[in-house]
C-alpha positions as CSV (number, residue, x, y, z in Angstrom):
1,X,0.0,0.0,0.0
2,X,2.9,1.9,0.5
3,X,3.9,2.0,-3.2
4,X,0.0,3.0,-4.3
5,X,0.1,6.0,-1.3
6,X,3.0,6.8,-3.4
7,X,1.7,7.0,-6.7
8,X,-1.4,8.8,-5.1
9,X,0.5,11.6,-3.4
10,X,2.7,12.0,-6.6
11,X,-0.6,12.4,-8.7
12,X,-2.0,14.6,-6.2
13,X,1.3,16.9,-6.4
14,X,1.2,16.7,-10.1
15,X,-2.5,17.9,-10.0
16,X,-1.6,20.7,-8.1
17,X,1.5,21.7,-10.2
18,X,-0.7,21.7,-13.4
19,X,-3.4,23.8,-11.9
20,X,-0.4,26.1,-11.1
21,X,0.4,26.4,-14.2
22,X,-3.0,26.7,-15.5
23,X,-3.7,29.7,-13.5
24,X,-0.1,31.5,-14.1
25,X,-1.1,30.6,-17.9
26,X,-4.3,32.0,-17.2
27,X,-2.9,34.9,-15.1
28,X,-0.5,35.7,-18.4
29,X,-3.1,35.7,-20.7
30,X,-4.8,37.9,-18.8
31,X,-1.8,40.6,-18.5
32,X,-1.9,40.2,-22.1
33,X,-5.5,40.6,-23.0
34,X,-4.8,43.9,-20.9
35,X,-2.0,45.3,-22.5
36,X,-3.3,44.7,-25.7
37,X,-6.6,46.4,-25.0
38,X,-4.2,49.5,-23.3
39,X,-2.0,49.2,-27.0
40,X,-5.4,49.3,-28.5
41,X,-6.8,52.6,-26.8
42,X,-3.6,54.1,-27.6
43,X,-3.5,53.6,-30.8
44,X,-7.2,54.6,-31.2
45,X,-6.6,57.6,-29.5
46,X,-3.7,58.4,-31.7
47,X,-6.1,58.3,-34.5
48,X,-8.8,59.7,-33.2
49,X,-6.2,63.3,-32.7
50,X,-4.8,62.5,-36.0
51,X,-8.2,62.8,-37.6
52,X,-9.0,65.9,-35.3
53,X,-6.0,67.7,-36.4
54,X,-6.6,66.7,-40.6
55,X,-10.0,67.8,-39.6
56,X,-8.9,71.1,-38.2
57,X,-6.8,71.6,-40.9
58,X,-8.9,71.2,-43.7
59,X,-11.7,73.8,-41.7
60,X,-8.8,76.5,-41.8
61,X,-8.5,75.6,-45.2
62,X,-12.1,76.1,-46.3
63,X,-12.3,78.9,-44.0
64,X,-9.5,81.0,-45.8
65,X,-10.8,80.3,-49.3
66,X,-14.8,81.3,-48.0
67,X,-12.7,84.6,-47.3
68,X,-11.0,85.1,-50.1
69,X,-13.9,84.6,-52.3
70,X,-15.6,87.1,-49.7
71,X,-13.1,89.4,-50.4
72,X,-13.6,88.6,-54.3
73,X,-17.2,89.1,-54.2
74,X,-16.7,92.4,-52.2
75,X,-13.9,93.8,-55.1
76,X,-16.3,92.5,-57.6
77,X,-19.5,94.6,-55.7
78,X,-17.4,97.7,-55.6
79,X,-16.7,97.8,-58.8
80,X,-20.3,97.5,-59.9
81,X,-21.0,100.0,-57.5
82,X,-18.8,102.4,-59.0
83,X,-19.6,101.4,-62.2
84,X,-23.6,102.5,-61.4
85,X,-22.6,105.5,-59.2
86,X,-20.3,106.8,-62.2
87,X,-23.0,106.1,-64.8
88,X,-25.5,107.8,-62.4
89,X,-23.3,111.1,-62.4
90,X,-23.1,111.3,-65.8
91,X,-26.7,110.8,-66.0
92,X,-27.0,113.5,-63.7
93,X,-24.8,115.9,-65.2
94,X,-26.5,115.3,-68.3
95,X,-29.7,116.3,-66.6
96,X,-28.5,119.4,-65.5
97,X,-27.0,120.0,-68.8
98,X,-30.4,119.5,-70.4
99,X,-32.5,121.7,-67.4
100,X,-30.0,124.2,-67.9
101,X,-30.6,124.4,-71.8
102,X,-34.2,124.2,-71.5
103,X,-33.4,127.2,-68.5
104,X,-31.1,129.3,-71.2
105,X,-33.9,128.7,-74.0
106,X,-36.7,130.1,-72.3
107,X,-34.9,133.2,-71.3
């Protein structure tokens, strides 16, 4: 009985090695599984400031060319204001032309 004690006590300590190892196994895939979620957030985030700052940039972008076509449209409105305001005093100095010939005639 000696010998089958043995055997018993020898399975019983190899039993308890394994689930040892089990749970350290366990245990490192568990370390793992965190630092890959950790690598994962990381990286994530790196993207998500990467997209942020293409975003940004392309707003300034879009932003400078709305101006400059403001600034276009503005040039472009001037001149067609001076254009009328310029037609307008000639128009008006023909008027007064005209009244004052009509003025001169009746005299």
């Amino acid at each position: 009985m000696g010998a089958a004690q043995q055997d018993i006590q020898e399975i019983h300590e190899a039993e308890a090695e394994a689930k040892k190892r089990m749970e350290q196994a366990e245990q490192r895939a568990s370390e793992i599984k965190a630092a890959a979620e950790r690598e994962r957030d990381q990286i994530l985030e790196t993207a998500r400031k990467e997209a942020q700052r293409e975003k940004d940039v392309m707003l300034t972008k879009l932003e400078e060319e709305r101006q400059q076509i403001d600034v276009r449209l503005r040039k472009q409105a001037q001149k067609e204001i001076d254009k009328l305001k310029q037609s307008a005093d000639k128009n008006h100095e023909k008027a007064v032309k005209e009244i004052l010939k009509l003025i001169l005639k009746e005299t």
